[in-house]
Backbone as CSV, one residue per row, in Angstrom:
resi,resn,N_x,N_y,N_z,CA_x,CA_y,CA_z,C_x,C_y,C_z
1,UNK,0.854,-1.184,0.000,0.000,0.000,0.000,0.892,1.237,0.000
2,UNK,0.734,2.057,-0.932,1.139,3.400,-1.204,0.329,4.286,-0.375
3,UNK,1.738,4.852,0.799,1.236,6.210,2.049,1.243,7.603,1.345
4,UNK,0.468,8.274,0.663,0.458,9.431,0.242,0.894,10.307,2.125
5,UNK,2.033,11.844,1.331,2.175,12.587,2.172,1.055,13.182,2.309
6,UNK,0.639,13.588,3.980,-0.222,14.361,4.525,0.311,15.773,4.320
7,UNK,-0.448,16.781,4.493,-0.252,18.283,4.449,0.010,18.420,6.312
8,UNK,0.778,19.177,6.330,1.028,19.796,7.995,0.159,20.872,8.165
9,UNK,-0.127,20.843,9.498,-1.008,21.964,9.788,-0.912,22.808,11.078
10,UNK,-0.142,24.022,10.885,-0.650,24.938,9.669,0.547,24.244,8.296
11,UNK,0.548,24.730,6.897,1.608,24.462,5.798,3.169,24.763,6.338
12,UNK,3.483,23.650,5.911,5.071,24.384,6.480,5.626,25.787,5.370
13,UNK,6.787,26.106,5.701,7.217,27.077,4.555,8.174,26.649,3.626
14,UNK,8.495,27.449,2.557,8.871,27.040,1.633,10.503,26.636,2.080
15,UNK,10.902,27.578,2.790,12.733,27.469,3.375,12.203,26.077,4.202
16,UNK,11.173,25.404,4.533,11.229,24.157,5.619,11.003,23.085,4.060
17,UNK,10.538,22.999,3.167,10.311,22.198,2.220,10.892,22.091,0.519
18,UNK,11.458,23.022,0.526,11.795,23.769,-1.363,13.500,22.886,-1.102
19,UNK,13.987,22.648,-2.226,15.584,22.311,-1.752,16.359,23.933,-1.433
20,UNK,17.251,23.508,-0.410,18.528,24.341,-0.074,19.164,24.367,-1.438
21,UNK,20.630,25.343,-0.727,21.347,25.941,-1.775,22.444,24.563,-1.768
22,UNK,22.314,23.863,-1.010,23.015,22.367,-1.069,22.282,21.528,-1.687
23,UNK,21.221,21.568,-2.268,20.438,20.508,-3.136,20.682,21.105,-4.488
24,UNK,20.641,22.567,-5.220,20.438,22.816,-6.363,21.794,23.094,-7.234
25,UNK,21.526,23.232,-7.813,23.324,23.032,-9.118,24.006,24.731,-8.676
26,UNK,24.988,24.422,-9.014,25.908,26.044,-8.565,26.538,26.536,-9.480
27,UNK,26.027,25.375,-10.510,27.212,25.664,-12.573,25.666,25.827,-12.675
28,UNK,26.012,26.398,-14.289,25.411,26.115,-15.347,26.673,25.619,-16.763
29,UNK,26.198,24.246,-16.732,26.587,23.731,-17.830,26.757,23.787,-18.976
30,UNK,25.871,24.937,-19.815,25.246,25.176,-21.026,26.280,26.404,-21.283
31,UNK,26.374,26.775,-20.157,27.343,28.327,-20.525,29.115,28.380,-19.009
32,UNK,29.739,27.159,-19.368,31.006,26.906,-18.896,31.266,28.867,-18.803
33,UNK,31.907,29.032,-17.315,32.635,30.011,-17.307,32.415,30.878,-17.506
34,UNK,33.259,32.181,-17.479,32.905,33.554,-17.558,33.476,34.140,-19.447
35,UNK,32.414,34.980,-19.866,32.341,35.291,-20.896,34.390,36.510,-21.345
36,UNK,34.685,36.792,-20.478,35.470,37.460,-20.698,36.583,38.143,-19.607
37,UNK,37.174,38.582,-19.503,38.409,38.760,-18.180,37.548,40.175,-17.252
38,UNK,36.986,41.038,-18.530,36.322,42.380,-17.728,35.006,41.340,-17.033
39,UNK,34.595,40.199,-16.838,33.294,40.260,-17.016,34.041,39.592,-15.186
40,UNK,34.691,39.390,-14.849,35.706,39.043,-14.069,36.308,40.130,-12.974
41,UNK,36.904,40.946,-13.761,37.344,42.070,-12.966,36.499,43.126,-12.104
42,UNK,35.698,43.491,-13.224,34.599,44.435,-12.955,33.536,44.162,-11.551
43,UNK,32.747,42.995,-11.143,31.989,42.503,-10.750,33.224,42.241,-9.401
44,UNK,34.262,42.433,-9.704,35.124,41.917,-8.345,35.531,43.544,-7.762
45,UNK,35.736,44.539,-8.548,35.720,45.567,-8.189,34.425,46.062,-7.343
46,UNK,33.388,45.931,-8.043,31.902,45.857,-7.018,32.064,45.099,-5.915
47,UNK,32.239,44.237,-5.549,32.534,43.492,-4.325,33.360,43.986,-3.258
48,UNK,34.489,44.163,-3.754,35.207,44.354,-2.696,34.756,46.428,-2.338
49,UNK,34.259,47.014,-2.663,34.056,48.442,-2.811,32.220,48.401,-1.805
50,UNK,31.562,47.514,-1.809,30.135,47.772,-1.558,30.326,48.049,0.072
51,UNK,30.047,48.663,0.814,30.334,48.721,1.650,29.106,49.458,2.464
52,UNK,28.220,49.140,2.736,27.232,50.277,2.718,27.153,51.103,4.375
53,UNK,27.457,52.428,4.473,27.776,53.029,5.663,26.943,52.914,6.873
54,UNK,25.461,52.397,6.982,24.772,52.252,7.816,24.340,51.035,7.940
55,UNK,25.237,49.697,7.450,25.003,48.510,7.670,26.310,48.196,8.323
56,UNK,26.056,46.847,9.749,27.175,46.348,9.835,27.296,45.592,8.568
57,UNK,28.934,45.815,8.772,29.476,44.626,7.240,29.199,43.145,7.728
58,UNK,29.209,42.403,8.776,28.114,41.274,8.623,27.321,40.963,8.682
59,UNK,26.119,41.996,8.205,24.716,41.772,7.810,24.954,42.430,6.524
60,UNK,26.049,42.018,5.605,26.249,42.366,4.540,26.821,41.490,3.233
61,UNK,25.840,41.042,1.834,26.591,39.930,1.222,26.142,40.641,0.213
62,UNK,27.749,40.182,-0.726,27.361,40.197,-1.976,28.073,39.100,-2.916
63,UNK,28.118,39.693,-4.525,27.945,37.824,-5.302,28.492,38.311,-6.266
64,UNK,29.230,37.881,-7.436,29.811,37.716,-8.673,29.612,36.270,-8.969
65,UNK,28.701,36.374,-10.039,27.958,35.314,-11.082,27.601,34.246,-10.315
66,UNK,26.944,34.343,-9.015,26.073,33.468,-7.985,24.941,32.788,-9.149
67,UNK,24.999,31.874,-8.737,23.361,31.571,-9.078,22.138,31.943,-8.144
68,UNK,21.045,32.662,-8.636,20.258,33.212,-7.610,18.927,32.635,-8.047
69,UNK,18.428,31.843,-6.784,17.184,30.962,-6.941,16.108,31.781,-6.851
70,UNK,14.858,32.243,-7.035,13.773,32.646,-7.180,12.598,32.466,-7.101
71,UNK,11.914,31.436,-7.595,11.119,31.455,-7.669,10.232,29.712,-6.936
72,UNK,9.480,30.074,-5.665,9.081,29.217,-5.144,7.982,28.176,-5.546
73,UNK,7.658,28.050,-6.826,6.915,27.412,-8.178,7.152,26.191,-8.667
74,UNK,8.620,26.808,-9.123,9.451,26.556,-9.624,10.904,26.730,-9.358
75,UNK,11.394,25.308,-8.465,12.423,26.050,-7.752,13.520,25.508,-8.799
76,UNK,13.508,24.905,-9.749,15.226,24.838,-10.423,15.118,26.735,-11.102
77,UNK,14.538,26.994,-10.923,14.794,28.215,-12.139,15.526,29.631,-11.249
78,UNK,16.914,30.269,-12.275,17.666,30.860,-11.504,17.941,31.561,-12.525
79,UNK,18.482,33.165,-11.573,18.961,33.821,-12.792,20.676,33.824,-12.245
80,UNK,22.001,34.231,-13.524,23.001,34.557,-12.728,23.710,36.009,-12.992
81,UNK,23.318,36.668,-12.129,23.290,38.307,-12.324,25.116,38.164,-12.121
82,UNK,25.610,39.822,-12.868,27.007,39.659,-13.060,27.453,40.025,-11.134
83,UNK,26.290,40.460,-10.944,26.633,41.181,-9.210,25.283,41.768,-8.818
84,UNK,25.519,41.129,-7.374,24.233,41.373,-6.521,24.713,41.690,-5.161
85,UNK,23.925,42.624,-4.478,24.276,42.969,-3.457,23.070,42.567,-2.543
86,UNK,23.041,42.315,-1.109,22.236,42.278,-0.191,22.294,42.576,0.860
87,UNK,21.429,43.383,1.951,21.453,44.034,3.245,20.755,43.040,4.123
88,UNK,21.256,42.759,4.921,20.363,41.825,6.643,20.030,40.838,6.378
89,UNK,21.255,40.175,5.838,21.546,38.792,5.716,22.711,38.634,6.348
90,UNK,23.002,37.724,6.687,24.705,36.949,7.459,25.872,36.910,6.382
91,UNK,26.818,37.374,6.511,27.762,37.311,5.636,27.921,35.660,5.109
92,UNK,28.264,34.764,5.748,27.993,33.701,5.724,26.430,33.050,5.660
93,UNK,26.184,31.867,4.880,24.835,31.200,4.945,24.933,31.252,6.253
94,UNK,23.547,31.178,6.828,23.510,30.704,8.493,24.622,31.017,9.123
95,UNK,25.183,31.817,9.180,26.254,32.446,9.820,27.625,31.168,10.360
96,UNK,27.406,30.585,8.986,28.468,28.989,9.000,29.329,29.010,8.003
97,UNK,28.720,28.991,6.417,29.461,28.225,5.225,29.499,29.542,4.308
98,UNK,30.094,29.501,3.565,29.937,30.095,2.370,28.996,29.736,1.057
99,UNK,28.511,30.475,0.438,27.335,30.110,-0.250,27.755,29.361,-1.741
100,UNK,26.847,28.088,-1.984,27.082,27.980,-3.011,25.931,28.438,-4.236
101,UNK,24.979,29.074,-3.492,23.912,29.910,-4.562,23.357,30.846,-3.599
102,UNK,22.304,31.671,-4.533,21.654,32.257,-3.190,20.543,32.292,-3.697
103,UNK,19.494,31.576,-2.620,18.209,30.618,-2.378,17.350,31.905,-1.413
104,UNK,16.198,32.627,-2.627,15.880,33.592,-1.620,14.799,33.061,-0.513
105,UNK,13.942,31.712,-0.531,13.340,31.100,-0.311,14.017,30.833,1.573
106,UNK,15.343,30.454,0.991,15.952,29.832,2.070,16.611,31.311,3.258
107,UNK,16.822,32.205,2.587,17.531,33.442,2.668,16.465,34.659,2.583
108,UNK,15.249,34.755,2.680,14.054,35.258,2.893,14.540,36.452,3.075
109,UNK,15.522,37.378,2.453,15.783,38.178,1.640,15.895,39.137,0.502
110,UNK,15.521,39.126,0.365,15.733,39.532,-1.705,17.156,40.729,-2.125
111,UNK,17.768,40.438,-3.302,18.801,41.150,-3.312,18.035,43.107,-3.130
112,UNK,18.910,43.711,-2.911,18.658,45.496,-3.216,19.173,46.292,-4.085
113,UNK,20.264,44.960,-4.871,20.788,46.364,-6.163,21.618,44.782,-6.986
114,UNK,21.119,44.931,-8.430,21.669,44.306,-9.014,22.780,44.915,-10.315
115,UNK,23.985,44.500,-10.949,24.071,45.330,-11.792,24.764,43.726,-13.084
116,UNK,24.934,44.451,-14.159,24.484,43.616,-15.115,25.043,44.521,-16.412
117,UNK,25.760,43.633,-16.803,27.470,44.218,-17.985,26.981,43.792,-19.212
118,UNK,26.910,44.748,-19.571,26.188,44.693,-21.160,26.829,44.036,-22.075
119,UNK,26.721,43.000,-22.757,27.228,42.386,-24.110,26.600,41.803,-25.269
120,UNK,26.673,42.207,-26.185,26.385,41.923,-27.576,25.125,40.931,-27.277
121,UNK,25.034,39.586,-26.876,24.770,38.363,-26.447,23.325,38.776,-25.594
122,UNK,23.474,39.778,-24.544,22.452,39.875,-23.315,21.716,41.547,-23.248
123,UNK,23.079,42.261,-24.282,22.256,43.381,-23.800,20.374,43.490,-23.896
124,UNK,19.808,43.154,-25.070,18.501,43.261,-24.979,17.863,42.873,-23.491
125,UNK,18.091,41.877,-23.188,17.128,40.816,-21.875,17.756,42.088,-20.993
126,UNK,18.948,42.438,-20.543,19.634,43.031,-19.642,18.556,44.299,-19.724
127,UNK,18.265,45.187,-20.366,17.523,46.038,-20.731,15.844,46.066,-20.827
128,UNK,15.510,44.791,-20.804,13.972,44.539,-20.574,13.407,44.874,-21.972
129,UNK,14.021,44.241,-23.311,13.607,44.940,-24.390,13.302,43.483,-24.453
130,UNK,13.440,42.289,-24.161,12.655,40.709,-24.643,11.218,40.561,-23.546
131,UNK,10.804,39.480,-24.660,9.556,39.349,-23.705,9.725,37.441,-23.342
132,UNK,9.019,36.972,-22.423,8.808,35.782,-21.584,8.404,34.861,-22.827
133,UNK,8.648,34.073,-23.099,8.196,33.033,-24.038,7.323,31.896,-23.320
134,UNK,6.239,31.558,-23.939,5.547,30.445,-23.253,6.461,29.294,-23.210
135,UNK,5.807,28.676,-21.660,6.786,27.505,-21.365,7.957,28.184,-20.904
136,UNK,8.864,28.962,-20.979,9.875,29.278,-20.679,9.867,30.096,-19.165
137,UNK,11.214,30.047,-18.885,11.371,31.178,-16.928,11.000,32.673,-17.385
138,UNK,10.644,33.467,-16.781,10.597,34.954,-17.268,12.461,35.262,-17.848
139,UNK,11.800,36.781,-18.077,13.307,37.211,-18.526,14.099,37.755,-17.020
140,UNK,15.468,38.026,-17.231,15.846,38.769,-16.215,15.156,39.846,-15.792
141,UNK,15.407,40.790,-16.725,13.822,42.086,-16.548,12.338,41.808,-14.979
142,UNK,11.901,40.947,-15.906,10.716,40.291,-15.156,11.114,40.249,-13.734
143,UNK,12.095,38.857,-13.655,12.300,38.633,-12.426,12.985,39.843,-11.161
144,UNK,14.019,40.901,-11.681,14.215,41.908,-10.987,13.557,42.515,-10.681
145,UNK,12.137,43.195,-11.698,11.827,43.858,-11.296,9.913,43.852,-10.880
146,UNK,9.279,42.238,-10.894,8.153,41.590,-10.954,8.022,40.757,-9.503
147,UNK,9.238,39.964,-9.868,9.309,38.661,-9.023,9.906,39.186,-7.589
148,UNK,11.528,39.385,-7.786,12.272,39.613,-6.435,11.962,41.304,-6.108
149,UNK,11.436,42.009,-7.208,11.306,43.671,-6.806,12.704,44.048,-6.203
150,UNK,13.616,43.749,-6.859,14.869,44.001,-6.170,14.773,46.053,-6.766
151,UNK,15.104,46.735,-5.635,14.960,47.996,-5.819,15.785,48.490,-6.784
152,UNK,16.819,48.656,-6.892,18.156,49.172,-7.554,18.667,47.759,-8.756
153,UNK,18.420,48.134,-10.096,19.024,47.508,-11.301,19.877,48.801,-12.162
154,UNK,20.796,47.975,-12.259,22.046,48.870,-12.841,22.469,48.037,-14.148
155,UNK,22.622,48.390,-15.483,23.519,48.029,-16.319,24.720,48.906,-16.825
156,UNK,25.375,47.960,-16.865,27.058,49.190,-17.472,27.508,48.085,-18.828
157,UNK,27.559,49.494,-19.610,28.741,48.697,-20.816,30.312,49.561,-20.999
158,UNK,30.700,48.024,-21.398,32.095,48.572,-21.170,32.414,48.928,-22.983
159,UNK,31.597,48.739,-23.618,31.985,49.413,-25.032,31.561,50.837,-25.296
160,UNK,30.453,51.295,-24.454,30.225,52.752,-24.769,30.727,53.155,-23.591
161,UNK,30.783,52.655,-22.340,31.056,53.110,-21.156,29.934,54.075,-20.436
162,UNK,28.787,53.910,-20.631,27.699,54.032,-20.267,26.703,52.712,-19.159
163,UNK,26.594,53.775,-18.168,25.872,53.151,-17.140,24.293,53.615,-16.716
164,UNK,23.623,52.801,-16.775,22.189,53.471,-16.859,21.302,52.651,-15.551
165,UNK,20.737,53.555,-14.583,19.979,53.038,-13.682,18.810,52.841,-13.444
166,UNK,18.081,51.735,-12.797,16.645,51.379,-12.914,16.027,51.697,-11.286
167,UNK,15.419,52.541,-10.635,14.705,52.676,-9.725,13.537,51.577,-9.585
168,UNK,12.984,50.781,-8.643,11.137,50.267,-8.484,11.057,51.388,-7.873
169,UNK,9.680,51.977,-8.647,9.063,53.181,-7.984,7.718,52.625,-9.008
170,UNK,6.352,52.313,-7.248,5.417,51.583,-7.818,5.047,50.351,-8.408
171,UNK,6.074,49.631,-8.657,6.070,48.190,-8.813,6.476,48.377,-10.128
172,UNK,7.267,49.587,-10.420,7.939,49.066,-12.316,8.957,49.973,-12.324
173,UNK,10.169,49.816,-12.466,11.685,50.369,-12.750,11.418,51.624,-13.379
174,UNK,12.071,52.579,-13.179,11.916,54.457,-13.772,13.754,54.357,-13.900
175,UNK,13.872,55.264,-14.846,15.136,55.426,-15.215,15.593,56.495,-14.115
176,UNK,16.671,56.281,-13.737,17.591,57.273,-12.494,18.487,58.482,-13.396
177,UNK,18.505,59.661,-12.444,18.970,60.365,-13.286,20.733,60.257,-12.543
178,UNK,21.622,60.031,-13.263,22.659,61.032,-13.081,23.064,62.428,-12.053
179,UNK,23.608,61.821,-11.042,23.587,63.531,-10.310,25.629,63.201,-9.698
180,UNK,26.253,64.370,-10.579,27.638,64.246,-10.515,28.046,63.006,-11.142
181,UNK,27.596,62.628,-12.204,27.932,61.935,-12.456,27.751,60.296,-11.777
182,UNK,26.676,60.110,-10.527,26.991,59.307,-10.372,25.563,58.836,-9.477
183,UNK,24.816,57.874,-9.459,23.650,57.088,-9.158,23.571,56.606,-7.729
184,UNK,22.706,57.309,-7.099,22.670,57.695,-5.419,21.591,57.124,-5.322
185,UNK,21.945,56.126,-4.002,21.623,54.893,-3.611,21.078,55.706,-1.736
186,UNK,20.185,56.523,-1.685,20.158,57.419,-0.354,20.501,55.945,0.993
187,UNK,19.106,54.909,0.641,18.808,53.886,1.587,20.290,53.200,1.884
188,UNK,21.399,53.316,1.550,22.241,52.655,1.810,23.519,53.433,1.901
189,UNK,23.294,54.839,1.874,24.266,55.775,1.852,25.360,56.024,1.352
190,UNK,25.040,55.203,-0.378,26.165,54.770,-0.993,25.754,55.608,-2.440
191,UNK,26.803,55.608,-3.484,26.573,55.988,-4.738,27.438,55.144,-5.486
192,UNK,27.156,54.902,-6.822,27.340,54.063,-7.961,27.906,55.161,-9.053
193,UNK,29.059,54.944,-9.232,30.009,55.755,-10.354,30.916,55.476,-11.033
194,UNK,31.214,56.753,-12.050,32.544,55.545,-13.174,33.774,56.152,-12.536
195,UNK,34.732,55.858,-12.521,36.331,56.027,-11.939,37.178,55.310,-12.907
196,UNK,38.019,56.910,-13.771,39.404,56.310,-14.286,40.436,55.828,-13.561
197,UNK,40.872,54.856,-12.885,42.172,54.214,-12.424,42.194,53.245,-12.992
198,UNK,43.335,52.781,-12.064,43.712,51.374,-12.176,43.896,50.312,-11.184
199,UNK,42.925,49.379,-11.842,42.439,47.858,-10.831,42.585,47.066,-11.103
200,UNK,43.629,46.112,-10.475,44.248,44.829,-10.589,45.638,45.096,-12.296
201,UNK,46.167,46.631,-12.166,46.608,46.616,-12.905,46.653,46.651,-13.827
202,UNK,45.205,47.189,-14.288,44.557,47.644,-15.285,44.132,48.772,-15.767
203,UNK,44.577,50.043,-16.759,44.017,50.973,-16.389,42.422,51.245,-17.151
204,UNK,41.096,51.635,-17.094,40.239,52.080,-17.735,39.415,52.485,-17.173
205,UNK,38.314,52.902,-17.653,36.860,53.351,-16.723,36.545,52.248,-16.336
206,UNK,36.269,52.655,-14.991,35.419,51.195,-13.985,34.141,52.125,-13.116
207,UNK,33.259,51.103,-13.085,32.234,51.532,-12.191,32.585,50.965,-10.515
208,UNK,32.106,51.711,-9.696,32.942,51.257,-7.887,31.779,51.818,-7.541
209,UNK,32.022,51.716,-6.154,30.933,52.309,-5.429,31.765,53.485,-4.456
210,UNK,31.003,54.301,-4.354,31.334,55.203,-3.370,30.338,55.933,-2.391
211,UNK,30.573,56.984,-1.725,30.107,57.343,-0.307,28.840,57.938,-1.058
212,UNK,28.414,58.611,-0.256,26.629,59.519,-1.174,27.449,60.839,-1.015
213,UNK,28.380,61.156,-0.369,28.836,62.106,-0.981,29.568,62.474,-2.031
214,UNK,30.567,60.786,-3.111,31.144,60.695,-3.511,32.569,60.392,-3.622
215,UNK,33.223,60.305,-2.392,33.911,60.097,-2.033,34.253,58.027,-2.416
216,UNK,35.165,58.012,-3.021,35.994,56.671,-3.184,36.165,55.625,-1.905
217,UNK,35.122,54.567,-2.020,35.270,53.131,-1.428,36.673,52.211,-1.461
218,UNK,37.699,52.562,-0.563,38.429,51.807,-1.325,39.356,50.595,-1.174
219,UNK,39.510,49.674,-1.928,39.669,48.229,-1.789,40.885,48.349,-0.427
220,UNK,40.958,46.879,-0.407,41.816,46.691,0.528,43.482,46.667,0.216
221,UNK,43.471,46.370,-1.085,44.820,46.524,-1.812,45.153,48.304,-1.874
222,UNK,43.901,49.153,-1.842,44.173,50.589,-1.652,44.230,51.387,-0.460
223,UNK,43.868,50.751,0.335,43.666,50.943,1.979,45.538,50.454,2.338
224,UNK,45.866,49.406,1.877,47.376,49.073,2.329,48.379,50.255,1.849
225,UNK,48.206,50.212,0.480,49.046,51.661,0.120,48.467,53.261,0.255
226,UNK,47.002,53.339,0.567,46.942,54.474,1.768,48.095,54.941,3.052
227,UNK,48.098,53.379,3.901,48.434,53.451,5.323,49.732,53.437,5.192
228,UNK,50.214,52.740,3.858,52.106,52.612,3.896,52.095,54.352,3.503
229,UNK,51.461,55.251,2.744,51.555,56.277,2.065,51.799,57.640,3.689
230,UNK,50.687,57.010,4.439,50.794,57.782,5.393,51.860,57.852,6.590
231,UNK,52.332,56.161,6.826,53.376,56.043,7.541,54.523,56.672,7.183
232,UNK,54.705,56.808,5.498,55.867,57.525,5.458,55.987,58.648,5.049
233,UNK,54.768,59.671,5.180,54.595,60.574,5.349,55.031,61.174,6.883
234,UNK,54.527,60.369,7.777,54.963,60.550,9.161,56.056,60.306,9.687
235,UNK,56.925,59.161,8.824,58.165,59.216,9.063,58.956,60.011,8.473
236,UNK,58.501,60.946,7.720,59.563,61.997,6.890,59.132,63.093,7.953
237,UNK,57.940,63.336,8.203,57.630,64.338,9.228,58.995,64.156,10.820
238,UNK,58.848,63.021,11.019,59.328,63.083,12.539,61.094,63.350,12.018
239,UNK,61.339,62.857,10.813,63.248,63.077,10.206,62.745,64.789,10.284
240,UNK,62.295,65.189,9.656,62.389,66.661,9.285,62.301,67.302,10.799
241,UNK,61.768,67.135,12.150,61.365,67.314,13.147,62.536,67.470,14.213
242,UNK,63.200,65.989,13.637,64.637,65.467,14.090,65.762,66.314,13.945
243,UNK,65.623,66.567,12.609,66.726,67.899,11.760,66.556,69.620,12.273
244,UNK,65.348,69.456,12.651,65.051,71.272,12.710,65.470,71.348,14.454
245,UNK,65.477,70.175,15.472,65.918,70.393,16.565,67.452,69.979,16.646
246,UNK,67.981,69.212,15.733,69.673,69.298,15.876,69.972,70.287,15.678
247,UNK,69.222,71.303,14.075,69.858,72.323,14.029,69.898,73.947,15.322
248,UNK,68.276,73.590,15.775,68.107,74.340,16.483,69.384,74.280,17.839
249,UNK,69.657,73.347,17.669,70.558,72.669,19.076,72.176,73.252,18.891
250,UNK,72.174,73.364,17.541,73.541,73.850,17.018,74.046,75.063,16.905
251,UNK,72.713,75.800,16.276,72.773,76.849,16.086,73.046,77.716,18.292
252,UNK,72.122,76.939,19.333,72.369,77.274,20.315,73.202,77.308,21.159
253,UNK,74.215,76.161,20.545,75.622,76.046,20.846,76.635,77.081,20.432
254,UNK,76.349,77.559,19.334,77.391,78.804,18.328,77.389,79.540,18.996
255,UNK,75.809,80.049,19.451,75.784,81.193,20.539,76.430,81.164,21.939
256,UNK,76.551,80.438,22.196,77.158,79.968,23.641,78.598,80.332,23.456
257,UNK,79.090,79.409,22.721,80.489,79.631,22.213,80.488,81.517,22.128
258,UNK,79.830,82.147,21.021,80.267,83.636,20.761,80.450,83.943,22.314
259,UNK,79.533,83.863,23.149,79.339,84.528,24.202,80.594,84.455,25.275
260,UNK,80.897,83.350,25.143,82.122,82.943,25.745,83.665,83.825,25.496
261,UNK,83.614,83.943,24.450,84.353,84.629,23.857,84.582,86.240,23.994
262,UNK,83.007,86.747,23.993,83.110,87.976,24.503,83.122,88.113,26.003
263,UNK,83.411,87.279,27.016,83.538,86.920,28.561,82.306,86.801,29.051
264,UNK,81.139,86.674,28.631,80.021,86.320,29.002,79.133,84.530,29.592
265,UNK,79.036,84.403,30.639,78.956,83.208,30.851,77.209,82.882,30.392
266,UNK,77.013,82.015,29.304,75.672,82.012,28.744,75.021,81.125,29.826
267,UNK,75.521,80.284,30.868,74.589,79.909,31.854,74.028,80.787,33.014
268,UNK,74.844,81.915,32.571,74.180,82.785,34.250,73.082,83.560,33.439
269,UNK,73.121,83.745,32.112,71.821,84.254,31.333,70.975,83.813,31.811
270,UNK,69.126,84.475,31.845,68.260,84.054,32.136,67.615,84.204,30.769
């Protein structure tokens, strides 16, 4: 005799029944690897730069080409955004492992700013210019801005070097304007901008994140040569410090000496 499962009562939830981020795939097979070295760099520059000023940093995660689960329907179906950020979540899954997807089901979360690198291949979907095909998952479009309502969608291309931002305002994305050049994020006290340097030894326009005032987020490889920059700033300060009291010391000796000379004893001076 075949025991059909009973329903629990009340329903359990979907994070108690849907698979974990340990049950579902963490590749996609169909598309091995990353499309290109910027598609690499860029998305790692976002990472290490997100920093958002009124969050602790461990209620703080973010992702380069995660697989991100969605939809509780249909749980194989995922999108893999080039970078996602999220607020009041555990840096760690369950404040244990490192993630091998991110399961919003499980993570009852939703990302707050996605961004998404324009290429030949994606720009349309990236842009919300395709539509859902029957039978098929929605488009990216859809799901950012339908499904997860993730607030903040960003695309950047690195061939025009144009970055264009998507607000939810009302339940459908409005284009963001530009202010200094750069896409202000108030809720997180952060801004989204382009910056000529050079990262990982590279020089070109990159998008980073920075303060809402504008001010440069900056990596930890730039934070080291900050602090070496300043130490030896301070150690040239304390030599120069060193030098102006030998000389001072010398010059107070000469005088002593003259004085001597003219029969004056410079210790009975007051």
């Amino acid at each position: 005799m075949v025991r059909l499962s009973t329903q629990s009562d009340p329903p359990l939830s979907p994070r108690q029944t849907l698979p974990t981020m340990y049950d579902l795939p963490s590749d996609n097979p169909e598309e091995p690897g990353l499309p290109d070295e910027f598609h690499f760099f860029q998305p790692l520059l976002l990472l290490l730069t997100f920093q958002p000023a009124n969050w602790n940093l461990e209620l703080v995660f973010s992702a380069c080409d995660l697989n991100l689960y969605y939809s509780v329907t249909h749980p194989q179906w995922y999108k893999r955004p080039d970078w996602f950020g999220v607020v009041g979540v555990p840096r760690l899954y369950e404040g244990r492992d490192l993630r091998l997807s991110y399961v919003v089901w499980q993570e009852e979360v939703n990302p707050f700013v996605v961004v998404e690198l324009l290429s030949p291949g994606t720009q349309e979907e990236d842009l919300g210019r395709t539509v859902q095909t029957p039978g098929n998952p929605p488009t990216k479009w859809q799901v950012y801005e339908q499904i997860l309502r993730i607030p903040y969608s960003i695309v950047f291309s690195r061939y025009t070097n144009e970055v264009q931002g998507f607000h939810l305002v009302g339940g459908h994305y409005e284009p963001m304007n530009l202010i200094d050049n750069r896409l202000l994020m108030p809720e997180l006290e952060l801004s989204l901008g382009l910056w000529q340097g050079s990262f990982r030894g590279i020089n070109r326009l990159w998008l980073r994140w920075m303060t809402i005032e504008g001010e440069l987020i900056l990596t930890p490889e730039e934070e080291a040569v900050e602090a070496q920059e300043r130490a030896v700033t301070a150690q040239e300060r304390a030599v120069t410090a060193q030098e102006r009291a030998v000389t001072a010391q010398e010059r107070a000796e000469r005088l002593a000496a003259r004085l001597r000379e003219l029969g004056v004893d410079p210790d009975e001076l007051e």
